[in-house]
DOGUKOL-970990 format. One record per residue: residue in one letter; z, y, x of N, C-alpha, C in turn. Coordinates in steps of 0.1 Angstrom, whole numbers, plus 5000, padded with zeros to 4 digits. Each point is the difference from the previous one (the first is absolute). Example, Ala and Ser with C-alpha at 12.3 -4.5 7.8 and 13.67 -1.06 7.14 Angstrom:
// residues 2
@residu=a	nz=5078	ny=4943	nx=5132	caz=5000	cay=5012	cax=4991	cz=5000	cy=5012	cx=5009
@residu=s	nz=4993	ny=5011	nx=4996	caz=5000	cay=5011	cax=5009	cz=5008	cy=5011	cx=4992
END
This chain:
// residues 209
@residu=x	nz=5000	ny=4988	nx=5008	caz=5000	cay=5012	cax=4992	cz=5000	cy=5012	cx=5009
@residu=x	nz=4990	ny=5012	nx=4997	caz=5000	cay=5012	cax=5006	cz=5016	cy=5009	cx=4998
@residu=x	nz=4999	ny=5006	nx=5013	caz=5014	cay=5008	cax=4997	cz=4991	cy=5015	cx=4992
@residu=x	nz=5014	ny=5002	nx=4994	caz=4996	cay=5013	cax=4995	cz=4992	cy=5013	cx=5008
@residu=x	nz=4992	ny=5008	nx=4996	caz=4998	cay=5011	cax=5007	cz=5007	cy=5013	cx=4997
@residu=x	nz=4999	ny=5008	nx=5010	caz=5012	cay=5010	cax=5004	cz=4997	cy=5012	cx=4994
@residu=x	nz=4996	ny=5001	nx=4987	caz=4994	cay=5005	cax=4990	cz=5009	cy=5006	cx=4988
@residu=x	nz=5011	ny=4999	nx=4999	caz=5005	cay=5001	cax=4989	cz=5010	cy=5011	cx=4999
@residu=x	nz=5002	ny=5012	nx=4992	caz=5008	cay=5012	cax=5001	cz=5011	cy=4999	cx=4990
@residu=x	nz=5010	ny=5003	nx=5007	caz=5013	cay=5004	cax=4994	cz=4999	cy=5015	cx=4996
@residu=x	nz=5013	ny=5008	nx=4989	caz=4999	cay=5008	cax=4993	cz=5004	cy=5006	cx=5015
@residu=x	nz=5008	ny=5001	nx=5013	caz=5001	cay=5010	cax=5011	cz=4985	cy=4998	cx=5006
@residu=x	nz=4986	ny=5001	nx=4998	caz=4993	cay=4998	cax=5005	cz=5000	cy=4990	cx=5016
@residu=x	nz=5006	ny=4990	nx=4999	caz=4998	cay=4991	cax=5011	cz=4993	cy=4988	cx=4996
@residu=x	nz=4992	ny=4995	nx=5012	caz=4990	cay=4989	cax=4996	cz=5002	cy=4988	cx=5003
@residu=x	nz=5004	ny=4987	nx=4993	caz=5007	cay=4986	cax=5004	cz=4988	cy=4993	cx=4998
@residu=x	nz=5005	ny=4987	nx=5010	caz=4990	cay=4986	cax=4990	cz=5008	cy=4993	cx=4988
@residu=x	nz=4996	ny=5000	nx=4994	caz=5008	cay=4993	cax=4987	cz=4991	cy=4993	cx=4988
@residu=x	nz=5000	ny=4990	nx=4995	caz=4997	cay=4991	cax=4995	cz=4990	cy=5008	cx=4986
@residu=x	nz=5009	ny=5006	nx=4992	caz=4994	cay=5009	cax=4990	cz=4995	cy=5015	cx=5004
@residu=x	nz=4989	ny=4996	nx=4987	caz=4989	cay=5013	cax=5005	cz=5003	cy=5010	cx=4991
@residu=x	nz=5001	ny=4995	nx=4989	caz=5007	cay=5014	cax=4991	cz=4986	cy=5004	cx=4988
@residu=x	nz=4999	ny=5009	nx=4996	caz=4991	cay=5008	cax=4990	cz=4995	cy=5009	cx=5003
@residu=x	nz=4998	ny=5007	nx=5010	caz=4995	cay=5007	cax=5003	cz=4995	cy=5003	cx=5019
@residu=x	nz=4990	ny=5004	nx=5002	caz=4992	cay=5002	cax=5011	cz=5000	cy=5016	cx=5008
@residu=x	nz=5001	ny=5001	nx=5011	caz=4994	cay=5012	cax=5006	cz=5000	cy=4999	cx=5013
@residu=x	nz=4996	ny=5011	nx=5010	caz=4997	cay=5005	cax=5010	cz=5007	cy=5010	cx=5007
@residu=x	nz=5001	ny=5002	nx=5017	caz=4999	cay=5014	cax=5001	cz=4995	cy=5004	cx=5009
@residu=x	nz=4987	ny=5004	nx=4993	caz=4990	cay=5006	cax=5007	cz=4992	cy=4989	cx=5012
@residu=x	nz=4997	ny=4990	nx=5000	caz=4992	cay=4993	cax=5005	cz=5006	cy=4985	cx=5009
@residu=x	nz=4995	ny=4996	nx=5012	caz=5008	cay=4988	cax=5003	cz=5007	cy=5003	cx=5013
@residu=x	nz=5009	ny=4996	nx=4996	caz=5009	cay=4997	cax=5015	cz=5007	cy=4987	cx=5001
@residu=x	nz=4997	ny=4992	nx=4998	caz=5002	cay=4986	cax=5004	cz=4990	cy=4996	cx=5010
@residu=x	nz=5005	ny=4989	nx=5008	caz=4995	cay=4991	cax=5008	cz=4990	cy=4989	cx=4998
@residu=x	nz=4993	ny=4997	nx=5006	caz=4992	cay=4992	cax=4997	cz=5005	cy=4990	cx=5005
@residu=x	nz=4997	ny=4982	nx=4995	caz=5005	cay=4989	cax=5007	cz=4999	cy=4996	cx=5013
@residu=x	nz=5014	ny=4994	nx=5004	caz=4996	cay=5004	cax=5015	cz=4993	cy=4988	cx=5003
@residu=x	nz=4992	ny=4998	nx=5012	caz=4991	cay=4993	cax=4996	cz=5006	cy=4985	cx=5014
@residu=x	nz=5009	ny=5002	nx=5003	caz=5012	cay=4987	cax=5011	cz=5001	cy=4992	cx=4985
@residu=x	nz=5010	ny=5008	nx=4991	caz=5011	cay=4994	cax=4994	cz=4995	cy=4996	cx=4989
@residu=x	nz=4991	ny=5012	nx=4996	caz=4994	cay=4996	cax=4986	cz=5011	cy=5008	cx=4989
@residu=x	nz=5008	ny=5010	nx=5004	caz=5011	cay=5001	cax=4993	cz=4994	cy=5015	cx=4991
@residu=x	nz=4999	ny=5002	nx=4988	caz=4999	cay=5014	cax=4996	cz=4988	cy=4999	cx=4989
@residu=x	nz=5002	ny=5011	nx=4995	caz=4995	cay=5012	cax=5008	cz=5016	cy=5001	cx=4999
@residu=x	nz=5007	ny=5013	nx=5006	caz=5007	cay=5008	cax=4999	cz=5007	cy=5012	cx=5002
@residu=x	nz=5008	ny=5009	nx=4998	caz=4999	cay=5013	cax=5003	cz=5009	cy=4999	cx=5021
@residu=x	nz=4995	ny=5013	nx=4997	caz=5005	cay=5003	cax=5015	cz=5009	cy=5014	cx=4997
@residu=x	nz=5003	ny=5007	nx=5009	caz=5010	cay=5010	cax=5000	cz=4997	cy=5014	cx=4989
@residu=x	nz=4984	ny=5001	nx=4995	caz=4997	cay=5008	cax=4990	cz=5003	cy=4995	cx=4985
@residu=x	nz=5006	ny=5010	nx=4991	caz=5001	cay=4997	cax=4983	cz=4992	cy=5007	cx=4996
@residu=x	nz=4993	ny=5011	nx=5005	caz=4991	cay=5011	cax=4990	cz=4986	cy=4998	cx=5011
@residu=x	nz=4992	ny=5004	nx=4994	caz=4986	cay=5011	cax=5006	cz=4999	cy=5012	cx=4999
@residu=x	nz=5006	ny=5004	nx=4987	caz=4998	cay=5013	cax=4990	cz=5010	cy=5005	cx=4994
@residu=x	nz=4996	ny=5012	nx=4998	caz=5012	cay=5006	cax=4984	cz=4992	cy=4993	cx=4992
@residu=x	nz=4991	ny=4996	nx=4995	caz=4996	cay=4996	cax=4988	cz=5006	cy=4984	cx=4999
@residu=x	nz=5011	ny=4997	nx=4991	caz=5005	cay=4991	cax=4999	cz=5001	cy=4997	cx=4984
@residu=x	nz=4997	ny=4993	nx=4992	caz=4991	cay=4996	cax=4987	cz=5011	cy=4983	cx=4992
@residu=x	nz=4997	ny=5006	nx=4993	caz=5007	cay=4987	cax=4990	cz=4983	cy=4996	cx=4993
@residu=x	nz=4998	ny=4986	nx=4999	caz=4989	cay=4993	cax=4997	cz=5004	cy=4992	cx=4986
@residu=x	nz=4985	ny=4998	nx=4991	caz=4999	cay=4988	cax=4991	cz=4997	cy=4987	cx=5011
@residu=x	nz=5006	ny=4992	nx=4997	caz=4997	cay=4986	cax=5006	cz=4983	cy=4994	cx=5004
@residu=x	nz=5000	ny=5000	nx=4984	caz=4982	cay=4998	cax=4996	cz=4993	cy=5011	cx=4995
@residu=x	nz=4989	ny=5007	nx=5008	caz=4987	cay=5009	cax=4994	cz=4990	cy=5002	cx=5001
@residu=x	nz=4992	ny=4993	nx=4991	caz=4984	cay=5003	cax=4999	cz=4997	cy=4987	cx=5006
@residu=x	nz=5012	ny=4989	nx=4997	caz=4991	cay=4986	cax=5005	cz=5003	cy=4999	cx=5014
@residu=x	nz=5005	ny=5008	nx=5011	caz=4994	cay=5005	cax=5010	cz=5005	cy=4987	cx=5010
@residu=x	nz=5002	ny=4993	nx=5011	caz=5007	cay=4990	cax=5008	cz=5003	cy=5005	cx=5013
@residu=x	nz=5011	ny=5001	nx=5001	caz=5007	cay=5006	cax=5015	cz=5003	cy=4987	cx=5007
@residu=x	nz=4999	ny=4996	nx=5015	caz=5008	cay=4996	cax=5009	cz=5013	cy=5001	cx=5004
@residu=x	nz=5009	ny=5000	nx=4996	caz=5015	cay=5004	cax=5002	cz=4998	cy=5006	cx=5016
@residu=x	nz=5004	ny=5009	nx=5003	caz=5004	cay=5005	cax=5014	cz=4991	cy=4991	cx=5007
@residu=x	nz=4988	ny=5004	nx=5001	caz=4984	cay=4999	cax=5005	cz=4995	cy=5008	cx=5008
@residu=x	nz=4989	ny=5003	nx=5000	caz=4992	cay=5011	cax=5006	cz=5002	cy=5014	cx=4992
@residu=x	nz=5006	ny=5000	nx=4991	caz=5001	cay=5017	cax=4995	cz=5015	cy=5003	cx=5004
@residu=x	nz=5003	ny=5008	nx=4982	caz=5011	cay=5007	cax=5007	cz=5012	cy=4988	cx=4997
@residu=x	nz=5016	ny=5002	nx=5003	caz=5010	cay=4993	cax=4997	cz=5008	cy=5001	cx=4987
@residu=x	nz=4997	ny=4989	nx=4994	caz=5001	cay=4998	cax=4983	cz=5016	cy=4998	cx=5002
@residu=x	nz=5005	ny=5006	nx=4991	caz=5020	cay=4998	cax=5000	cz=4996	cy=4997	cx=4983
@residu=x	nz=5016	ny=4994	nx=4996	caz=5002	cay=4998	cax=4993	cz=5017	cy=5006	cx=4992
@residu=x	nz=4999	ny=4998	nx=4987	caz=5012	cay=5012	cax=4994	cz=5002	cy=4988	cx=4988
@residu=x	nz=5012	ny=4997	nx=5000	caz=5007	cay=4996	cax=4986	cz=4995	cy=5011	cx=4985
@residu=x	nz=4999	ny=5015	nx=5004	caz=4995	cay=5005	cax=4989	cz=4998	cy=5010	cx=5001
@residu=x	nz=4995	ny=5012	nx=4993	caz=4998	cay=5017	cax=5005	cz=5013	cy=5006	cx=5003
@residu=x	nz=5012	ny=4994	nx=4993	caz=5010	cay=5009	cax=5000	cz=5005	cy=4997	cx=5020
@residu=x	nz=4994	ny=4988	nx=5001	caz=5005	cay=4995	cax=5014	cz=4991	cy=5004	cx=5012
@residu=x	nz=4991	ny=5002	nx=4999	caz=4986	cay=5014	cax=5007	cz=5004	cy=5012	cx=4997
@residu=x	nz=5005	ny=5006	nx=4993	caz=5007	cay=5015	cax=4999	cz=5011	cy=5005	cx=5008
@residu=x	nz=5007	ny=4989	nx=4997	caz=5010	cay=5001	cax=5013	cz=4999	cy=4999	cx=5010
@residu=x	nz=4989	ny=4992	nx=5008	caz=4994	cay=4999	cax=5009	cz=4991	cy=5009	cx=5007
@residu=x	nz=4999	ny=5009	nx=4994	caz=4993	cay=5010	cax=5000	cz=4981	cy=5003	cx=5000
@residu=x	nz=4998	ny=4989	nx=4989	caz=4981	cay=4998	cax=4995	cz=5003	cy=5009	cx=4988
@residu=x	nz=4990	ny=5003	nx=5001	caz=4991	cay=5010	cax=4988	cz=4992	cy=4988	cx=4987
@residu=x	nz=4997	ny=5000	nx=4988	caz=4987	cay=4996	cax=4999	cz=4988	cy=5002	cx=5002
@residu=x	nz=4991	ny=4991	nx=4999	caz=4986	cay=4999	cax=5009	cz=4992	cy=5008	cx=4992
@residu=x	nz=4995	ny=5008	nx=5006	caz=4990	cay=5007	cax=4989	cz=4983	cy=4991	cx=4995
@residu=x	nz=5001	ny=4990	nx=5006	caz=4988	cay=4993	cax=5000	cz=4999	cy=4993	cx=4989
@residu=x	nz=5009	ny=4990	nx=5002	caz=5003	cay=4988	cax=4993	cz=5014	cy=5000	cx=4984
@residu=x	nz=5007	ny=5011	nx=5004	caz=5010	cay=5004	cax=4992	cz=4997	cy=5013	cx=4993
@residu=x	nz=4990	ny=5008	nx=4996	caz=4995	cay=5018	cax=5000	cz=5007	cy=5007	cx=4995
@residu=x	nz=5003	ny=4988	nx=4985	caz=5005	cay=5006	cax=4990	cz=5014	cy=5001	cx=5000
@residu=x	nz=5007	ny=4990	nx=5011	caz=5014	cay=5002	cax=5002	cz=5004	cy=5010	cx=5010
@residu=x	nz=4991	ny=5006	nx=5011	caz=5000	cay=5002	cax=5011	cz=4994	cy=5020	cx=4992
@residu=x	nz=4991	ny=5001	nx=4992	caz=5001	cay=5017	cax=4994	cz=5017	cy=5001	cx=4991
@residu=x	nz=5006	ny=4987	nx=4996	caz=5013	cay=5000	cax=4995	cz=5009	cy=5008	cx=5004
@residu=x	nz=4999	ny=4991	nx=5015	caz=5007	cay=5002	cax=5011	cz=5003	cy=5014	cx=5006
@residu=x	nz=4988	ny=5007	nx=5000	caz=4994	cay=5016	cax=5009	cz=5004	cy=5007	cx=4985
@residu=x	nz=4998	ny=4998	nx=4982	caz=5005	cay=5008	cax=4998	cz=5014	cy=5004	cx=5000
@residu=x	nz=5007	ny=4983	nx=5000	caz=5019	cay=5002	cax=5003	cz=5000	cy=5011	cx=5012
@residu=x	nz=4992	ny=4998	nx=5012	caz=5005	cay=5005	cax=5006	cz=4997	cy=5018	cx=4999
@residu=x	nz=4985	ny=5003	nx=4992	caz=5004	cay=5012	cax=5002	cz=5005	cy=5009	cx=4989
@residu=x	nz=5010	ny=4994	nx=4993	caz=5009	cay=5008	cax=4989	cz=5013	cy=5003	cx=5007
@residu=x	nz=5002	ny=4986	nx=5011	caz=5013	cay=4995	cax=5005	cz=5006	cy=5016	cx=5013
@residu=x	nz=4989	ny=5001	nx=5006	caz=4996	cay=5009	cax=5010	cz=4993	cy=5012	cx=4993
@residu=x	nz=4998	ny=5000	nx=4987	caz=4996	cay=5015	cax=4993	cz=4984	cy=5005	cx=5005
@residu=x	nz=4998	ny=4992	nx=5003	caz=4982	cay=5003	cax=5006	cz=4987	cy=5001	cx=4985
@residu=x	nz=4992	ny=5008	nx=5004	caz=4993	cay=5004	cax=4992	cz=4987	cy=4997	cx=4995
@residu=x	nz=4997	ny=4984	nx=5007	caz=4998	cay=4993	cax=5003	cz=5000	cy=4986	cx=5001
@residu=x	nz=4995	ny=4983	nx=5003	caz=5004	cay=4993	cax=5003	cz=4995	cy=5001	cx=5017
@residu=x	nz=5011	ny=4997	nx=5006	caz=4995	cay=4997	cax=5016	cz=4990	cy=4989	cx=4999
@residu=x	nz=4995	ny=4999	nx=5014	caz=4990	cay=4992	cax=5005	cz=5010	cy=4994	cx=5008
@residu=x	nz=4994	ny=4984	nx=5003	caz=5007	cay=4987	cax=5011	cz=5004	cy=5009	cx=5008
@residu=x	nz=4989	ny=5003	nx=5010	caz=5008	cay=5009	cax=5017	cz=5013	cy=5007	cx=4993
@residu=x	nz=4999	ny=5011	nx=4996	caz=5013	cay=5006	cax=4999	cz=5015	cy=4992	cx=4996
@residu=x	nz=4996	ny=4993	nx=4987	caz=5014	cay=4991	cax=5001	cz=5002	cy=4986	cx=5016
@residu=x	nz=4991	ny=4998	nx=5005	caz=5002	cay=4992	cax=5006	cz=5010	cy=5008	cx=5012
@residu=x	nz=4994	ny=5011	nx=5003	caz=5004	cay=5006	cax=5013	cz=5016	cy=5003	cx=4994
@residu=x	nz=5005	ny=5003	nx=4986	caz=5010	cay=5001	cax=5000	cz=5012	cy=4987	cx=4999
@residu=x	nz=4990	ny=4986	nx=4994	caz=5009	cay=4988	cax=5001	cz=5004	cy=5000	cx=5014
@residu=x	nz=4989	ny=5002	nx=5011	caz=5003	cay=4993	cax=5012	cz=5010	cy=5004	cx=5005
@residu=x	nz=4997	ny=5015	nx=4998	caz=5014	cay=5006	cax=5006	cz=5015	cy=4993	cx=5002
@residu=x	nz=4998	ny=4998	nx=4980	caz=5010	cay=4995	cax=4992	cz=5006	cy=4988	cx=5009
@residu=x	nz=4990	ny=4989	nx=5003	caz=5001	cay=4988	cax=5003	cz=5005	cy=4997	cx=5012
@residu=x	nz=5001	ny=5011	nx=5008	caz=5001	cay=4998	cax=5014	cz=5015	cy=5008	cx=5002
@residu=x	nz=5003	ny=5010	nx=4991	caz=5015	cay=5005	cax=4999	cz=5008	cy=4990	cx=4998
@residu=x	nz=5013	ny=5004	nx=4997	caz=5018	cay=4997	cax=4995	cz=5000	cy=4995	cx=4987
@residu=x	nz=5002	ny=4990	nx=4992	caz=5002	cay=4998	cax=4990	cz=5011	cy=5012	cx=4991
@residu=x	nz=4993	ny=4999	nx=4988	caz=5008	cay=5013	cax=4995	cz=5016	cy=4994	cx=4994
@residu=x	nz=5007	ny=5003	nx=4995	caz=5011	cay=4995	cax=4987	cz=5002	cy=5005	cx=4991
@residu=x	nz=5002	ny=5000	nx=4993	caz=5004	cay=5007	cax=4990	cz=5007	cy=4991	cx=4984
@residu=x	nz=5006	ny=5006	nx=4989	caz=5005	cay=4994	cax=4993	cz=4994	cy=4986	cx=4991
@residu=x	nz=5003	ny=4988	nx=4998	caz=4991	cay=4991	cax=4996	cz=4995	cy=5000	cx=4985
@residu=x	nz=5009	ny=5012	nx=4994	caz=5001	cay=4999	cax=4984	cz=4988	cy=5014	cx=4998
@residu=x	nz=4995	ny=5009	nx=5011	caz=4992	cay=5010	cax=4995	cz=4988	cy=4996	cx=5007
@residu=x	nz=4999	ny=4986	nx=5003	caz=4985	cay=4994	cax=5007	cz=4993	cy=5000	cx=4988
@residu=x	nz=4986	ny=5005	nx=5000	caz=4993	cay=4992	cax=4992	cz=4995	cy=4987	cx=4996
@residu=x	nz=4993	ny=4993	nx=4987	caz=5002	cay=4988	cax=4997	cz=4986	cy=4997	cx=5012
@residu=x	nz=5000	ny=4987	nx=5007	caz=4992	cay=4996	cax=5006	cz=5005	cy=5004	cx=5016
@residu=x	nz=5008	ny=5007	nx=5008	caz=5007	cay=4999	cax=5014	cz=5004	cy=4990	cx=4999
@residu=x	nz=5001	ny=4998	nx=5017	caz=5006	cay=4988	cax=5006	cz=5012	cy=5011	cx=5005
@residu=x	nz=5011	ny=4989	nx=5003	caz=5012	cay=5008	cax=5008	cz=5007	cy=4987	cx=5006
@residu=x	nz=5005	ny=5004	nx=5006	caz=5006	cay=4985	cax=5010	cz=5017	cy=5000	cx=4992
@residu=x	nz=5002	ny=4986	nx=4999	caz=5010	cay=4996	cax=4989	cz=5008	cy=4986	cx=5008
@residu=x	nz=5010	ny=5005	nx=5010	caz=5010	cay=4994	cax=5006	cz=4988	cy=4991	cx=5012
@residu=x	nz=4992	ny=5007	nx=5005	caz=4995	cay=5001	cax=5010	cz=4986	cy=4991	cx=4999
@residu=x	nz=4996	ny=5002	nx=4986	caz=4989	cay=4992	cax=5001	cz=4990	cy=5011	cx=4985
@residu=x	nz=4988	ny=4997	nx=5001	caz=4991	cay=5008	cax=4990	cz=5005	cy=4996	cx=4987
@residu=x	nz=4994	ny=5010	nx=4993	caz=5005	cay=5002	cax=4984	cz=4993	cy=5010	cx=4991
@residu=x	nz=4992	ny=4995	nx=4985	caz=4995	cay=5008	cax=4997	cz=5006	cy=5007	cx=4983
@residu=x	nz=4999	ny=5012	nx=4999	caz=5009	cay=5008	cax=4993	cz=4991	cy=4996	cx=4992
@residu=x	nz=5006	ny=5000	nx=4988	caz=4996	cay=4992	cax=4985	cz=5006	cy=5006	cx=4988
@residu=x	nz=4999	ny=5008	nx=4996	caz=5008	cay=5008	cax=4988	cz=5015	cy=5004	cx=5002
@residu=x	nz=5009	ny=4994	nx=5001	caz=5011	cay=4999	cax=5005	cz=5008	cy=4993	cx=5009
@residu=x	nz=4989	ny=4990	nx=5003	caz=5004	cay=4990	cax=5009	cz=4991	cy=4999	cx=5014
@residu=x	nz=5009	ny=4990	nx=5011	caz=4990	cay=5002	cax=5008	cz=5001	cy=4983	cx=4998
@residu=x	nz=4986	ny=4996	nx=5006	caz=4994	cay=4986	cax=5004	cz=5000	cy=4994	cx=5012
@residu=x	nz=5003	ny=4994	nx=5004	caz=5000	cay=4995	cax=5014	cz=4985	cy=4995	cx=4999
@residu=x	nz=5000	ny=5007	nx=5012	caz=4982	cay=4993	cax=5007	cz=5001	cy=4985	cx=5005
@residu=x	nz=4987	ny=4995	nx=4998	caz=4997	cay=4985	cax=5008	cz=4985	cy=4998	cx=5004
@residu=x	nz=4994	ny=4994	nx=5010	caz=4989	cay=4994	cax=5003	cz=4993	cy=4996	cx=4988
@residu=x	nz=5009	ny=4995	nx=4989	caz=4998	cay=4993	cax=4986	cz=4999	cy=5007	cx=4994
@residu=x	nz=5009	ny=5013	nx=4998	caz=5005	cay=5004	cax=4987	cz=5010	cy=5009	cx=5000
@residu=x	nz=5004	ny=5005	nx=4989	caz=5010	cay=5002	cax=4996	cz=5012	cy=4997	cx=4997
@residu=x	nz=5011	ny=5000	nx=5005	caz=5014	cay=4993	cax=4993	cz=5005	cy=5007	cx=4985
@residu=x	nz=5007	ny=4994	nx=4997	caz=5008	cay=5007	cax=4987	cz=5006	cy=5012	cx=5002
@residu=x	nz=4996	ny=5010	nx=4992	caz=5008	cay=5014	cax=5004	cz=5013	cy=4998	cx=5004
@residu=x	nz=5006	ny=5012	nx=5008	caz=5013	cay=5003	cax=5000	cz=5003	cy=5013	cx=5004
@residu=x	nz=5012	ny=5006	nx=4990	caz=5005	cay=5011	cax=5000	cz=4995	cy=5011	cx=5012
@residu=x	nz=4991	ny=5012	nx=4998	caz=5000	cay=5012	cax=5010	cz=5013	cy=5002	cx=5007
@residu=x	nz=4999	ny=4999	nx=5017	caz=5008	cay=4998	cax=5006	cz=5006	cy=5021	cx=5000
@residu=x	nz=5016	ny=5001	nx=5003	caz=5005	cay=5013	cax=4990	cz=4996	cy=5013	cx=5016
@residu=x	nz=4998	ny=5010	nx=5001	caz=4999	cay=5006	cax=5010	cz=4984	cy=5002	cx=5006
@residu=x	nz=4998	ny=5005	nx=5015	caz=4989	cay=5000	cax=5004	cz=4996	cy=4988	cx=5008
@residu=x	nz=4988	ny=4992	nx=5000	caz=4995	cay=4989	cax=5005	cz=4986	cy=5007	cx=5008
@residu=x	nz=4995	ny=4991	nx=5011	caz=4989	cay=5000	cax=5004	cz=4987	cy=4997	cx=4992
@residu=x	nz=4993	ny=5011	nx=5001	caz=4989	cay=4998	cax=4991	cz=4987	cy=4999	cx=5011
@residu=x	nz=4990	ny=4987	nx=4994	caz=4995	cay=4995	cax=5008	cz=4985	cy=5006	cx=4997
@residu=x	nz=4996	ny=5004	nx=4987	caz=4993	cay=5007	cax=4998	cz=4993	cy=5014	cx=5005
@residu=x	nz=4991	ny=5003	nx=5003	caz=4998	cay=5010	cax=5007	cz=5003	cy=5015	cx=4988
@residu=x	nz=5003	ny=5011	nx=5010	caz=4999	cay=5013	cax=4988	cz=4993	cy=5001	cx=4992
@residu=x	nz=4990	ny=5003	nx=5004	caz=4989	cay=5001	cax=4994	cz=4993	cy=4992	cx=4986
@residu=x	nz=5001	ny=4988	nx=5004	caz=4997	cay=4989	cax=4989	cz=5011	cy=4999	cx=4991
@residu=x	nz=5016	ny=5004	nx=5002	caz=5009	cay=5001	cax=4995	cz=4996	cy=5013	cx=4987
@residu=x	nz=4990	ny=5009	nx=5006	caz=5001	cay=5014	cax=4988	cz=4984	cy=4993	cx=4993
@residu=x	nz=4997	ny=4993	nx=5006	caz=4991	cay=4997	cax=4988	cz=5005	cy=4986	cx=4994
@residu=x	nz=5006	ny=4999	nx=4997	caz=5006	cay=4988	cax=4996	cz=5008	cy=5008	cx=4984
@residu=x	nz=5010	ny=5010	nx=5010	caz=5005	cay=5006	cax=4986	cz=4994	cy=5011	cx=4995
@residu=x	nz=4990	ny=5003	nx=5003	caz=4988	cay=5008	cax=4996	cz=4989	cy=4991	cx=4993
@residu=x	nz=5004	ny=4983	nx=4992	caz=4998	cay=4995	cax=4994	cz=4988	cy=4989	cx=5002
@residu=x	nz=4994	ny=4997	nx=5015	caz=4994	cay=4988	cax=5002	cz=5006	cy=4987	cx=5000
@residu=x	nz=4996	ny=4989	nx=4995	caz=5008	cay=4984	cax=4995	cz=4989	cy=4994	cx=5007
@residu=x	nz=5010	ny=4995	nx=5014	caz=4993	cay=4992	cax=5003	cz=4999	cy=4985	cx=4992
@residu=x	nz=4991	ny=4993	nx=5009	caz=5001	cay=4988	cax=4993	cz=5010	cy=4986	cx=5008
@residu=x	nz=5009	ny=4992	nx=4990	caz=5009	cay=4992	cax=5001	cz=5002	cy=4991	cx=5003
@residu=x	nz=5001	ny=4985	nx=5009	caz=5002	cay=4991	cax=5003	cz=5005	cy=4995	cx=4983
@residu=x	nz=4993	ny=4988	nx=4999	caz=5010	cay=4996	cax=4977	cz=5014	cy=4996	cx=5004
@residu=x	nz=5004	ny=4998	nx=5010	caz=5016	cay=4998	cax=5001	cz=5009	cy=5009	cx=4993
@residu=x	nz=4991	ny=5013	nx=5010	caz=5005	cay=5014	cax=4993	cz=5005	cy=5002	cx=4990
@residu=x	nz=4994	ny=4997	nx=4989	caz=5002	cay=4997	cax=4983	cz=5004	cy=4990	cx=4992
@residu=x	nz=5004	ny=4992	nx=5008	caz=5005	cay=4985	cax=4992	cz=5012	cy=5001	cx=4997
END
């Protein structure tokens, strides 16, 4: 049996090999993985880069028929348990394959930010990256928007009406009580004001069971 590939993102944007692929697909910004090495036969797999780009993208799985190579000759395909778990991560949606979630996306954001306008990719990207490469913010768990992640006794969690959810490779656990005070929020700023500026991402069905 093949081992997993080193593909798979957690809500702190880190990238594991892990068995499950999740629901949803993206990139950032092109390939940086390894090609197999050609002694061992081992790979493909990544080396010391996680990005190419600010352009970092939440994907549909399947579009237009189309057939990818997993971590091939293009760019480096990651994987996400679900949008709310690419948000935190700090992906956008894809303007390609997602348009109509992804103009959603640019108008949350430009009510959230008061613009007069919806931005274009480059601009929000240059401000995720920022985002992504800073201090994690904190703040209180109970004035998070629905759809943050916040870290919940040292592991991811996603804010759910009143409750928060423990994250899994699988799924979601059974709610439990908003932890009382300020927590680490794993979510970036930015995605955080379009979030309560009324964008819904889309939910792993654990979520809702």
């Amino acid at each position: 049996m093949s081992r997993p590939r080193e593909n798979r993102v957690d809500p702190s944007g880190a990238i594991h090999a892990v068995a499950a692929r999740g629901g949803m697909m993206g990139n950032r910004g092109g390939r940086f993985h390894l090609p197999a090495d050609p002694q061992t036969g081992e790979g493909p797999r990544l080396g010391r880069r996680r990005w190419v780009s600010r352009q970092w993208i939440c994907c549909v799985l399947s579009f237009k028929g189309r057939r990818r190579q997993v971590m091939g000759a293009g760019y480096t395909e990651l994987f996400f348990l679900d949008e709310a778990t690419a948000l935190a991560a700090g992906h956008r949606p894809c303007f390609e394959c997602r348009r109509a979630d992804a103009l959603a996306f640019a108008e949350a954001w430009a009510r959230a930010h008061d613009l007069p306008e919806r931005p274009r990719a480059p601009a929000m990207d240059l401000v995720l990256h920022a985002q992504r490469l800073g201090p994690r913010a904190r703040g209180p768990a109970a004035a998070l928007p629905e759809g943050a992640m916040l870290r919940l006794e040292g592991a991811p969690a996603l804010k759910l009406g009143e409750a928060a959810l423990p994250w899994g490779w699988e799924g979601y656990a059974p709610p439990r009580p908003l932890p009382d005070g300020e927590v680490e929020v794993l979510t970036p700023p930015a995605i955080l004001a379009a979030l309560a500026a009324g964008f819904r991402p889309q939910l792993h069905p654990s979520a809702r069971a």
